[in-house]
Backbone as XML, in Angstrom:
<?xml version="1.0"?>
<chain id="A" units="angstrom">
  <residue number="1" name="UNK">
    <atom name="N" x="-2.941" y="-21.519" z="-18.634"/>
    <atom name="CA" x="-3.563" y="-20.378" z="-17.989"/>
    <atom name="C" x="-3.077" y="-20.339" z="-16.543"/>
  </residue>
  <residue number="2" name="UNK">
    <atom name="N" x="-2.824" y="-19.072" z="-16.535"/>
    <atom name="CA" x="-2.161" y="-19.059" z="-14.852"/>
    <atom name="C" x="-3.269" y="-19.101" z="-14.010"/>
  </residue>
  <residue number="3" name="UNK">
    <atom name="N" x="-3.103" y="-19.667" z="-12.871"/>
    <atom name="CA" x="-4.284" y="-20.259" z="-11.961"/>
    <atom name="C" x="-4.268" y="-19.016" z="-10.795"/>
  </residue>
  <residue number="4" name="UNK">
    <atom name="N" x="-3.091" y="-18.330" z="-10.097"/>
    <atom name="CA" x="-3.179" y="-16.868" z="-10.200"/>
    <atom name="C" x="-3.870" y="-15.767" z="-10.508"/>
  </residue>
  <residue number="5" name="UNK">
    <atom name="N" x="-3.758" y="-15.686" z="-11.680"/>
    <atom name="CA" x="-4.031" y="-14.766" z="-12.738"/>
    <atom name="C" x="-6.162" y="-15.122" z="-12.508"/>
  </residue>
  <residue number="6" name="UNK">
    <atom name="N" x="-6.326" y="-16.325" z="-12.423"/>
    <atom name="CA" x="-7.848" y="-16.772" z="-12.620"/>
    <atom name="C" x="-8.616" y="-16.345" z="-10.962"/>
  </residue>
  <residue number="7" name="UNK">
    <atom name="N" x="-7.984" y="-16.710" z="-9.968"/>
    <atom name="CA" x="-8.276" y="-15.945" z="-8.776"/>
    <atom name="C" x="-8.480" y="-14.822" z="-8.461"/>
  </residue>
  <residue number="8" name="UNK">
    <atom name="N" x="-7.205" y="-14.200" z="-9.158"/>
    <atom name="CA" x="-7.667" y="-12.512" z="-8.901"/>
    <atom name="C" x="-8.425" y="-11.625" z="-9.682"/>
  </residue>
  <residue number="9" name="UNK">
    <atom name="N" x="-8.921" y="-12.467" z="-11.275"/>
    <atom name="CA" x="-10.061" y="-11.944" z="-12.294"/>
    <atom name="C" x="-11.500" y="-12.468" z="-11.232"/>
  </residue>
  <residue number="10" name="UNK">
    <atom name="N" x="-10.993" y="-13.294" z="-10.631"/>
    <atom name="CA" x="-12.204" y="-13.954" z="-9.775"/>
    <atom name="C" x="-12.734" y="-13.407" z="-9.014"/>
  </residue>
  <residue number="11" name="UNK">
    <atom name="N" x="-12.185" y="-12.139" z="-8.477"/>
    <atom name="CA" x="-12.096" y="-11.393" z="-7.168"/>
    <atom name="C" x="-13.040" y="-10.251" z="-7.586"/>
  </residue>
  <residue number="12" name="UNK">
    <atom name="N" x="-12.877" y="-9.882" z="-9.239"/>
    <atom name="CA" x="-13.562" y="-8.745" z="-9.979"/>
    <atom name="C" x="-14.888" y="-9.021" z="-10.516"/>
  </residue>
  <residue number="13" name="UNK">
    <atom name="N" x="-14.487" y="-9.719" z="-11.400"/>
    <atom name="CA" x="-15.787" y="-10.525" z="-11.709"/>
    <atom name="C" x="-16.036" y="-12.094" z="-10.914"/>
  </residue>
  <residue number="14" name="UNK">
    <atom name="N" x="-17.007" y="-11.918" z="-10.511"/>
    <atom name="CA" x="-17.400" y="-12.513" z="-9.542"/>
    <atom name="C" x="-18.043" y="-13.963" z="-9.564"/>
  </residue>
  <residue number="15" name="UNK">
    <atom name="N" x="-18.867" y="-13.391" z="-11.073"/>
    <atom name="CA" x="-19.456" y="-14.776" z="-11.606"/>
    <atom name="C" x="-19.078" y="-15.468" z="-12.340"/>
  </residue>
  <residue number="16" name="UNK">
    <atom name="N" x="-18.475" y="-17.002" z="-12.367"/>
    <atom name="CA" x="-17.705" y="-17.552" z="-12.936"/>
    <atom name="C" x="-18.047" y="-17.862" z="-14.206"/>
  </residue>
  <residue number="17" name="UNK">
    <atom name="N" x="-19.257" y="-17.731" z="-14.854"/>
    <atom name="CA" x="-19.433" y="-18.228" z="-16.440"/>
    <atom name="C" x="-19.529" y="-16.663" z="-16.743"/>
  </residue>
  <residue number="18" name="UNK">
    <atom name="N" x="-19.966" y="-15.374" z="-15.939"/>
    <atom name="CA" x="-19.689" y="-13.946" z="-16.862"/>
    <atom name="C" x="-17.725" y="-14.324" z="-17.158"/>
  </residue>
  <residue number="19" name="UNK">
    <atom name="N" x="-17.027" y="-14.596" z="-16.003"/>
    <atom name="CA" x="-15.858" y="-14.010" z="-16.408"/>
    <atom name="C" x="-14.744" y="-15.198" z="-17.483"/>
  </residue>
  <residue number="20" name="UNK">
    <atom name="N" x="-15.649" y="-16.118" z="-17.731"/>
    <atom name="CA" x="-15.431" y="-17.437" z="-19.016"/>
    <atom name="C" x="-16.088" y="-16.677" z="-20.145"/>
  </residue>
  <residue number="21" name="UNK">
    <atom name="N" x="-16.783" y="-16.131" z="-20.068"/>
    <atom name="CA" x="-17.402" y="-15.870" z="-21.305"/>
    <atom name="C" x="-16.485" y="-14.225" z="-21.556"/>
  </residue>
  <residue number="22" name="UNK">
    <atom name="N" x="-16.444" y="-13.532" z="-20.608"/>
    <atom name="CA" x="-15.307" y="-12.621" z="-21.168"/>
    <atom name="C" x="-14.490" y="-12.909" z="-21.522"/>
  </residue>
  <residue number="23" name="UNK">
    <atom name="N" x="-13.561" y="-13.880" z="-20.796"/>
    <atom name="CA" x="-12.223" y="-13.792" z="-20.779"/>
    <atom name="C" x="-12.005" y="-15.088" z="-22.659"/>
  </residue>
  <residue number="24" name="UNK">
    <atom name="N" x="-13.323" y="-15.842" z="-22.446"/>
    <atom name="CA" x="-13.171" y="-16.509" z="-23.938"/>
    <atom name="C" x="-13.399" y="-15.234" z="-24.861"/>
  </residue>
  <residue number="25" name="UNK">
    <atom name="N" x="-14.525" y="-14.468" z="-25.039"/>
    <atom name="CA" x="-14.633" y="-13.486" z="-26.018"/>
    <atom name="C" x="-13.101" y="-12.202" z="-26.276"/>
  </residue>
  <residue number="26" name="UNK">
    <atom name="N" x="-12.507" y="-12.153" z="-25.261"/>
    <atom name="CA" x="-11.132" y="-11.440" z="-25.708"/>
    <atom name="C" x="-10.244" y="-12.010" z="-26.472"/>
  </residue>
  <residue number="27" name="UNK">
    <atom name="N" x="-9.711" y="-13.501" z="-25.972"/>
    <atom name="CA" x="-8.976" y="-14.350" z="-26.107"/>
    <atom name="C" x="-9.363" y="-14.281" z="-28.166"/>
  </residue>
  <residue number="28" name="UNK">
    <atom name="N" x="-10.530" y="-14.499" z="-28.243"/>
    <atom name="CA" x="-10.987" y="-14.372" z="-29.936"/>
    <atom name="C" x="-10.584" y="-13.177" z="-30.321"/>
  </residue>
  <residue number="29" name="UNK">
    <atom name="N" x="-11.063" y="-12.238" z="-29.921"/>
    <atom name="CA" x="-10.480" y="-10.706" z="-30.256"/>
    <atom name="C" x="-8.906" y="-10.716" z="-30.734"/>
  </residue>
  <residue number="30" name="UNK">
    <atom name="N" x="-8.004" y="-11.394" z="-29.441"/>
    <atom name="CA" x="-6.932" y="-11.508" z="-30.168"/>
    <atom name="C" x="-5.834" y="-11.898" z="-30.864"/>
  </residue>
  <residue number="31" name="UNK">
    <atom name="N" x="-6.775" y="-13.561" z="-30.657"/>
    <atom name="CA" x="-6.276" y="-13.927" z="-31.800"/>
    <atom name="C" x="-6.889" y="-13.746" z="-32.988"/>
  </residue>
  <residue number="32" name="UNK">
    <atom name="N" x="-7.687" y="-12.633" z="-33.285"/>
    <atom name="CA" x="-7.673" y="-12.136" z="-34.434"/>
    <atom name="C" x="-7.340" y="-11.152" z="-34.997"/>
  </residue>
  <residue number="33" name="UNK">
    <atom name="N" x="-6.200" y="-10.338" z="-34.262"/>
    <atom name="CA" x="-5.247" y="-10.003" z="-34.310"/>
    <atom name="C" x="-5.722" y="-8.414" z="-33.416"/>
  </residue>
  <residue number="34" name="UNK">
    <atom name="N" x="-6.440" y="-8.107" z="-32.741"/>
    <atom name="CA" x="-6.642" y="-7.362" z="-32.307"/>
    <atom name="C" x="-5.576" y="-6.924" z="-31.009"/>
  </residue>
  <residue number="35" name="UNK">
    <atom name="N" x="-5.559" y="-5.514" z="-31.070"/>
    <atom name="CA" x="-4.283" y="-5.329" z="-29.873"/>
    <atom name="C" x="-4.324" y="-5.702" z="-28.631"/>
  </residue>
  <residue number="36" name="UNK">
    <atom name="N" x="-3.189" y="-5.776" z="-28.209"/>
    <atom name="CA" x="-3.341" y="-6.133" z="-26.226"/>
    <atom name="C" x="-3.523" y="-4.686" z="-25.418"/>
  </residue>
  <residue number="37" name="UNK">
    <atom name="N" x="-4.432" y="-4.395" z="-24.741"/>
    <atom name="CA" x="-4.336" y="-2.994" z="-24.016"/>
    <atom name="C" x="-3.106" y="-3.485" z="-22.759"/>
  </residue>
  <residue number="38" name="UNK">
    <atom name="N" x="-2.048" y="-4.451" z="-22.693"/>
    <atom name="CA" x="-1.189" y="-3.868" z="-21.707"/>
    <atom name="C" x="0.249" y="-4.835" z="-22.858"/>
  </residue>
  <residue number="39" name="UNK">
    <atom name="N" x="1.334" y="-4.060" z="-22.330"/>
    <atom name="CA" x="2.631" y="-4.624" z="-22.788"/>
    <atom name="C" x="2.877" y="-6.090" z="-22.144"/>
  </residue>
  <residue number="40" name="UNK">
    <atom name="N" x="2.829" y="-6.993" z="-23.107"/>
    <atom name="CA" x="2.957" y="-8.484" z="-22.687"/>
    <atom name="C" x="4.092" y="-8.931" z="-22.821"/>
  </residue>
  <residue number="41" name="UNK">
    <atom name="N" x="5.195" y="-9.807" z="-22.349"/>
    <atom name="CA" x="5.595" y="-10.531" z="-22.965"/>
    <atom name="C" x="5.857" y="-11.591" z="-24.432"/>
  </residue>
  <residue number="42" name="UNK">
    <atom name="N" x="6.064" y="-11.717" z="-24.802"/>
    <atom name="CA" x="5.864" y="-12.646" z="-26.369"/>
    <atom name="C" x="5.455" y="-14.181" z="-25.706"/>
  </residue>
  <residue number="43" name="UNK">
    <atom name="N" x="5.559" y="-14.760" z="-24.727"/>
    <atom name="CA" x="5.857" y="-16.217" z="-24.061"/>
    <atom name="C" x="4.297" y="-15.614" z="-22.811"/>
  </residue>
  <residue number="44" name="UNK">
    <atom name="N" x="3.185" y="-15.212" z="-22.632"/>
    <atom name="CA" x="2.643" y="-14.964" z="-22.361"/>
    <atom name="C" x="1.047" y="-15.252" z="-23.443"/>
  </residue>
  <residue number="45" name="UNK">
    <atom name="N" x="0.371" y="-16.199" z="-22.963"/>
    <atom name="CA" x="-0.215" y="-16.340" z="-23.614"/>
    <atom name="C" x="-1.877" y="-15.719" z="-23.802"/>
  </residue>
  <residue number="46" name="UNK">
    <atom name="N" x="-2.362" y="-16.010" z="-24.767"/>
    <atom name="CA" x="-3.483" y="-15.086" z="-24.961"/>
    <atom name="C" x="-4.377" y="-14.897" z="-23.651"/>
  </residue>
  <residue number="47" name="UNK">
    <atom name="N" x="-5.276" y="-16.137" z="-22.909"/>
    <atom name="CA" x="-5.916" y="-16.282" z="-21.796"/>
    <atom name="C" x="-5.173" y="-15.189" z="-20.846"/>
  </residue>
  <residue number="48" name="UNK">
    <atom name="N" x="-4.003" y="-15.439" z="-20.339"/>
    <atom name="CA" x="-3.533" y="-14.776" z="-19.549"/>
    <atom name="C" x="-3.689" y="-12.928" z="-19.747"/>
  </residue>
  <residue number="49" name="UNK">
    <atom name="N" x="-3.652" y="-12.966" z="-21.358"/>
    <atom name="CA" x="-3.130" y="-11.295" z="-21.318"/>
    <atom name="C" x="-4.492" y="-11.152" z="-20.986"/>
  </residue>
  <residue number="50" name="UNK">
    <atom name="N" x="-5.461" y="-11.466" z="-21.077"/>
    <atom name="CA" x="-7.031" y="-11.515" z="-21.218"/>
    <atom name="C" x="-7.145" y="-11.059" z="-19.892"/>
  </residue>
  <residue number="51" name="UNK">
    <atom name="N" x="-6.694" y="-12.570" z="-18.953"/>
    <atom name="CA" x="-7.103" y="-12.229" z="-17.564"/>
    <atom name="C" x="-6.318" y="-10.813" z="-16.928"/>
  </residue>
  <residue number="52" name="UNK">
    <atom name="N" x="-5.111" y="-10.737" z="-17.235"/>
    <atom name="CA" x="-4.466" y="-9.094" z="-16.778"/>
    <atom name="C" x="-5.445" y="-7.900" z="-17.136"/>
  </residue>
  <residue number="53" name="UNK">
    <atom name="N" x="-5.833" y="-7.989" z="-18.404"/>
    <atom name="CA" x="-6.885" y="-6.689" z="-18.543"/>
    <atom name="C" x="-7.708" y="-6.291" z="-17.361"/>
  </residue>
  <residue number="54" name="UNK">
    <atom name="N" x="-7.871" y="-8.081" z="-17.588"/>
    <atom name="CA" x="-9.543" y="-7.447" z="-16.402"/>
    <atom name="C" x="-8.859" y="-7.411" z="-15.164"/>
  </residue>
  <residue number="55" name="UNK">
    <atom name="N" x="-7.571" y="-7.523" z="-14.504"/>
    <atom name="CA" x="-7.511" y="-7.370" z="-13.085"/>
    <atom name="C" x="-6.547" y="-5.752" z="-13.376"/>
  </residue>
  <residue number="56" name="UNK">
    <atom name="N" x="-6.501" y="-5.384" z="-14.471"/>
    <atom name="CA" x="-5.786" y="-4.375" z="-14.739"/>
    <atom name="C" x="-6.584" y="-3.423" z="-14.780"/>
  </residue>
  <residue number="57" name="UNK">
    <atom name="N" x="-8.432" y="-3.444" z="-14.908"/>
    <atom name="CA" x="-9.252" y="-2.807" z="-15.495"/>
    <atom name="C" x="-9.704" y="-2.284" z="-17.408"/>
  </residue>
  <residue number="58" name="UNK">
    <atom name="N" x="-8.704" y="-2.339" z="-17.970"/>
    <atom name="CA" x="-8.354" y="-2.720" z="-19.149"/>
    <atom name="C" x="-9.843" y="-3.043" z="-20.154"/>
  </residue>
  <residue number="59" name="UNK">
    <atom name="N" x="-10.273" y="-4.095" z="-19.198"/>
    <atom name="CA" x="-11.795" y="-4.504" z="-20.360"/>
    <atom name="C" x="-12.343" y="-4.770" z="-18.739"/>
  </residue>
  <residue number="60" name="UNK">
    <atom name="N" x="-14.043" y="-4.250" z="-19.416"/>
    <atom name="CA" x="-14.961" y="-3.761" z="-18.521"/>
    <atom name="C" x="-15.951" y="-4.157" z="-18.469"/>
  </residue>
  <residue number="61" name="UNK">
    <atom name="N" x="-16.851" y="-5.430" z="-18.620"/>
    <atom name="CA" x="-18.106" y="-5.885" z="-18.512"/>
    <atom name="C" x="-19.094" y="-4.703" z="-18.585"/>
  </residue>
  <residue number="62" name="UNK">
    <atom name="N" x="-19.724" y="-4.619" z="-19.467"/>
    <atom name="CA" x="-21.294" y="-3.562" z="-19.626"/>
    <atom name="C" x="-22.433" y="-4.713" z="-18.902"/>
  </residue>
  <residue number="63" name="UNK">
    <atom name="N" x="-23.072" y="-3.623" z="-18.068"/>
    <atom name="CA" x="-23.848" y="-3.655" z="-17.600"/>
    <atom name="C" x="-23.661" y="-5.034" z="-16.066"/>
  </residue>
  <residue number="64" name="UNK">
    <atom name="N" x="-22.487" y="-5.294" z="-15.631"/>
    <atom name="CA" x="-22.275" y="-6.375" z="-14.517"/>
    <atom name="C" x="-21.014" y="-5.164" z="-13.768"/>
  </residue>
  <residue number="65" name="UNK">
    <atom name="N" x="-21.954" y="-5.472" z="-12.406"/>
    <atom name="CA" x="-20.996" y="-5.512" z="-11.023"/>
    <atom name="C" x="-19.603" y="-6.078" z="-10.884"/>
  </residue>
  <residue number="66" name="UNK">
    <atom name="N" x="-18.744" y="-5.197" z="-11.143"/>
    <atom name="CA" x="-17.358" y="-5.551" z="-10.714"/>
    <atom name="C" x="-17.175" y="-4.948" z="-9.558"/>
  </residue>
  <residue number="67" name="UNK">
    <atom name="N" x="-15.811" y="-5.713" z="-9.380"/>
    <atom name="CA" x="-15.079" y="-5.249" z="-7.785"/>
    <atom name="C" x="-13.597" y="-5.322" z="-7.635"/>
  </residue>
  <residue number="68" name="UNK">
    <atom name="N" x="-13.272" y="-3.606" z="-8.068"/>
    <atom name="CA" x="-11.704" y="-3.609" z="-8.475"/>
    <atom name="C" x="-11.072" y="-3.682" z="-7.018"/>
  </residue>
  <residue number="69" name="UNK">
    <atom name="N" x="-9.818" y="-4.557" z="-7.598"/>
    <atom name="CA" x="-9.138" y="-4.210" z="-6.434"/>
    <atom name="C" x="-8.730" y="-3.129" z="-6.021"/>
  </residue>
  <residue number="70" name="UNK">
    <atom name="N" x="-8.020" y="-2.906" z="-4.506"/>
    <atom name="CA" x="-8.028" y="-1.332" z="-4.309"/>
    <atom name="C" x="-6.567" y="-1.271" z="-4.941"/>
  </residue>
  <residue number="71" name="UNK">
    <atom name="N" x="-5.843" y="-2.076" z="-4.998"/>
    <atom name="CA" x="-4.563" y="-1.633" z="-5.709"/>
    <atom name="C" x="-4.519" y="-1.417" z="-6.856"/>
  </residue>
  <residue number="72" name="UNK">
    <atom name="N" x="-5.758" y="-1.675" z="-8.170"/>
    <atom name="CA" x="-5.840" y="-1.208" z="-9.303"/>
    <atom name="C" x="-6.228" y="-0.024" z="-9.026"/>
  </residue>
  <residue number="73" name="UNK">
    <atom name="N" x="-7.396" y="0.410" z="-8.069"/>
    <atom name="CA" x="-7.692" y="1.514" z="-8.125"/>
    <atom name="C" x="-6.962" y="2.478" z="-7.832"/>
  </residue>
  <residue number="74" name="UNK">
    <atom name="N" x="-5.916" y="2.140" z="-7.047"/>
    <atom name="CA" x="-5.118" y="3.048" z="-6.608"/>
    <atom name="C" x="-4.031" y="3.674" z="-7.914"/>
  </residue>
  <residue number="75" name="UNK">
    <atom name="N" x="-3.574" y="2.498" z="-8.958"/>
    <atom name="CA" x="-3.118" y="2.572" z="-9.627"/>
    <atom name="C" x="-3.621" y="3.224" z="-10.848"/>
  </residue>
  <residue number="76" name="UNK">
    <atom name="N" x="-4.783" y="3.409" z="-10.769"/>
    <atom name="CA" x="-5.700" y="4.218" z="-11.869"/>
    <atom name="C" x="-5.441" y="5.593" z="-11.519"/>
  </residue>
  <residue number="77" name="UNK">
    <atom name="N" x="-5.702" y="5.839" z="-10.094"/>
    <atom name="CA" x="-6.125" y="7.632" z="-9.679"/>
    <atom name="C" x="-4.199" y="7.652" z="-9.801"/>
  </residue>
  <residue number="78" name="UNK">
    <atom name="N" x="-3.411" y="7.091" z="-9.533"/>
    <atom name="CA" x="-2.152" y="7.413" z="-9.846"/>
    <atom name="C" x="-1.942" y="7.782" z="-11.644"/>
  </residue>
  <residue number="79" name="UNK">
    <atom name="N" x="-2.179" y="7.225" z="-12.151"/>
    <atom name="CA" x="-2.075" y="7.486" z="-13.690"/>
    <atom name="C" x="-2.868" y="8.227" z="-13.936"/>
  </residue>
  <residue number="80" name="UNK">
    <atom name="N" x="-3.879" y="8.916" z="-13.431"/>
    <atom name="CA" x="-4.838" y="10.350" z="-14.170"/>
    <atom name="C" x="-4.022" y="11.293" z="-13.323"/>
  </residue>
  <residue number="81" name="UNK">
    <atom name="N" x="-3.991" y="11.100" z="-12.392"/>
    <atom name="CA" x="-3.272" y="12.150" z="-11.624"/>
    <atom name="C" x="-1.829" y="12.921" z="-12.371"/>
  </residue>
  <residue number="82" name="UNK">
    <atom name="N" x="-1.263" y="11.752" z="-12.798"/>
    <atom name="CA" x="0.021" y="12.134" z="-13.756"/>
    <atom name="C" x="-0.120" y="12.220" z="-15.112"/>
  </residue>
  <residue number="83" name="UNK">
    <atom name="N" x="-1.068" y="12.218" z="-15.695"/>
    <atom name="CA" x="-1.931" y="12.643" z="-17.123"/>
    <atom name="C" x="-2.282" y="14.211" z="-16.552"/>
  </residue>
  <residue number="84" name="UNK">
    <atom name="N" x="-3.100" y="14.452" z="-15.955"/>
    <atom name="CA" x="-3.588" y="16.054" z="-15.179"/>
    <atom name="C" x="-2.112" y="16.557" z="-14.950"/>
  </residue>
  <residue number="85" name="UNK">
    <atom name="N" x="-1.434" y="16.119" z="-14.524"/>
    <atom name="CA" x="-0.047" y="16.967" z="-14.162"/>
    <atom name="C" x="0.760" y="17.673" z="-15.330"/>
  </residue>
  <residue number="86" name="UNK">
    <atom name="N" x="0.886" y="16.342" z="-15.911"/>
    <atom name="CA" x="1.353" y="16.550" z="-16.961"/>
    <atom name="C" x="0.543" y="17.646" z="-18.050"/>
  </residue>
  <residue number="87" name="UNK">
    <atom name="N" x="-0.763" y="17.481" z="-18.350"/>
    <atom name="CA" x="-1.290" y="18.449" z="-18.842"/>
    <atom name="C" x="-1.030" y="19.696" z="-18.561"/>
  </residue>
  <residue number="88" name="UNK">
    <atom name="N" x="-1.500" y="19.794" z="-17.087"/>
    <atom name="CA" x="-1.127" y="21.201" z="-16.237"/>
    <atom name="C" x="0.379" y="21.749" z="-16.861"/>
  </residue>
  <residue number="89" name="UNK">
    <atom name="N" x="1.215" y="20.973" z="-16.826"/>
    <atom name="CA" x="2.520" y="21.492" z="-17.061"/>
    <atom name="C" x="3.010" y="21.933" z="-18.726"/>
  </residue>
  <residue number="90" name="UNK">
    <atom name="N" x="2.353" y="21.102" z="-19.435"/>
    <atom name="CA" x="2.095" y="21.842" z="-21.128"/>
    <atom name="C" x="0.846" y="22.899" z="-21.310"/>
  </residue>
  <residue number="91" name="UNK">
    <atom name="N" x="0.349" y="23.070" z="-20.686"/>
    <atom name="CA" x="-0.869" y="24.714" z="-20.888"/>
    <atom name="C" x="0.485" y="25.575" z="-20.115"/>
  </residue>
  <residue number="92" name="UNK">
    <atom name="N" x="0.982" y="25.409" z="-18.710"/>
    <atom name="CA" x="1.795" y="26.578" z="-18.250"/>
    <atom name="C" x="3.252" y="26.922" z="-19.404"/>
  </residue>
  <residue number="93" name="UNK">
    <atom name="N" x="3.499" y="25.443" z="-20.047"/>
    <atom name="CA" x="4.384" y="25.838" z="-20.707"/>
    <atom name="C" x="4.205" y="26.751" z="-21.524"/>
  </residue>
  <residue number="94" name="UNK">
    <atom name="N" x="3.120" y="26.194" z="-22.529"/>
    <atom name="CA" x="2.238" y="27.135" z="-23.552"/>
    <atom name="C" x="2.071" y="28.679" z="-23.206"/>
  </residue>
  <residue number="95" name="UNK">
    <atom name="N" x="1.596" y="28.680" z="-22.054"/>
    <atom name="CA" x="1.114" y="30.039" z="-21.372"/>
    <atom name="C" x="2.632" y="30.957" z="-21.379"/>
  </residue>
  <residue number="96" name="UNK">
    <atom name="N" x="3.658" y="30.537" z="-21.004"/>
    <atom name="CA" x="5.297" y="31.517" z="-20.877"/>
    <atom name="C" x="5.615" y="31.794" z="-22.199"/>
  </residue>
  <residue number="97" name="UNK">
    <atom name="N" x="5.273" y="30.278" z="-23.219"/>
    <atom name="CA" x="5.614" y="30.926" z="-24.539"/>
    <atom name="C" x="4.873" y="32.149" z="-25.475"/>
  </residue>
  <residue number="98" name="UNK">
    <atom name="N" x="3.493" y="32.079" z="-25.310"/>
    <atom name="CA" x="2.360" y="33.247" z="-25.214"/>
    <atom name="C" x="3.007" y="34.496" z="-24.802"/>
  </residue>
  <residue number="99" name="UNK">
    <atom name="N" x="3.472" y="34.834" z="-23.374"/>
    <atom name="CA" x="3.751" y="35.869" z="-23.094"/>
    <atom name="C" x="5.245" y="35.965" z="-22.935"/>
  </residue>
  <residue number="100" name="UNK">
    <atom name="N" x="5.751" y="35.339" z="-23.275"/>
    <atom name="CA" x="7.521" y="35.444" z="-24.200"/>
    <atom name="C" x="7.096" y="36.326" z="-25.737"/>
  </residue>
  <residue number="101" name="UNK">
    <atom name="N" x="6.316" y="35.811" z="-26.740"/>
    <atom name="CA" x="6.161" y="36.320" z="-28.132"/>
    <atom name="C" x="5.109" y="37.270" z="-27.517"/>
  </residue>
  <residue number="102" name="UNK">
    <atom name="N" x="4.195" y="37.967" z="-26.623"/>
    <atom name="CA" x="3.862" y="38.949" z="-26.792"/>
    <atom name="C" x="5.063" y="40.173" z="-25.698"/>
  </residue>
  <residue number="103" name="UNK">
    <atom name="N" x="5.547" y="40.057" z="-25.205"/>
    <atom name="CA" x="6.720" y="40.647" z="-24.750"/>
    <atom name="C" x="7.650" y="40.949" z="-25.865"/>
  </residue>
  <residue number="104" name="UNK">
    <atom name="N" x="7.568" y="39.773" z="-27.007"/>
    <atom name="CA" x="8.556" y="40.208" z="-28.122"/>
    <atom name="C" x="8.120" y="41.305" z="-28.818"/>
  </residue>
  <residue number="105" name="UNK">
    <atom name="N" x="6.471" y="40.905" z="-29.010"/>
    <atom name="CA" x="6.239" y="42.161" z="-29.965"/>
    <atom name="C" x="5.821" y="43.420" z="-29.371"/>
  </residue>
  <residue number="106" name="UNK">
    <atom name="N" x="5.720" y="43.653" z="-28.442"/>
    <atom name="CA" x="5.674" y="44.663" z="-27.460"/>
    <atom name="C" x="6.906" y="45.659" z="-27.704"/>
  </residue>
  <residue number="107" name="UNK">
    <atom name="N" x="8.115" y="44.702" z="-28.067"/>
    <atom name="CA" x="9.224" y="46.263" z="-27.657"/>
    <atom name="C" x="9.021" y="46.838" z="-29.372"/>
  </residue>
</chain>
């Protein structure tokens, strides 16, 4: 287990037997074959992908006080922001093709 990786889950979750008892309850999740919410390495081991979630935001403690870092957070409003964009930009697409085929049937 990267000792890294355990500092900066440390930073989020705060309390050291909540974030043992998460980071053990994922670790089961996948080794039972359940998916990784981020692209791992193969040589990356389970604990670790565990601890990335949670400094990734990834998995979320119900009902306990976390404390994301601001660079996840930043990295979150960056990825909705470019989900919304992107949306925005398939409705306008949608919208030209709309009034392309009613322009067609118009003449």
């Amino acid at each position: 287990m990267n000792s890294e990786l355990v500092d900066t889950a440390s930073e989020i979750v705060r309390d050291p037997q909540i974030l043992i008892n998460l980071v053990s309850k994922r670790v089961k999740q996948l080794n039972s074959g359940r998916a990784s919410f981020i692209k791992a390495p193969p040589s990356m081991g389970t604990a670790d992908i565990a601890l990335t979630e949670i400094i990734m935001g990834k998995v979320i403690p119900k009902g306990i006080e976390i404390f994301p870092l601001p660079e996840v957070v930043k990295m979150q409003a960056d990825q909705a922001a470019k989900k919304e964009a992107a949306a925005a930009a398939a409705a306008a697409e949608n919208d030209d093709e709309v009034e392309e085929i009613e322009a067609d049937t118009a003449e």
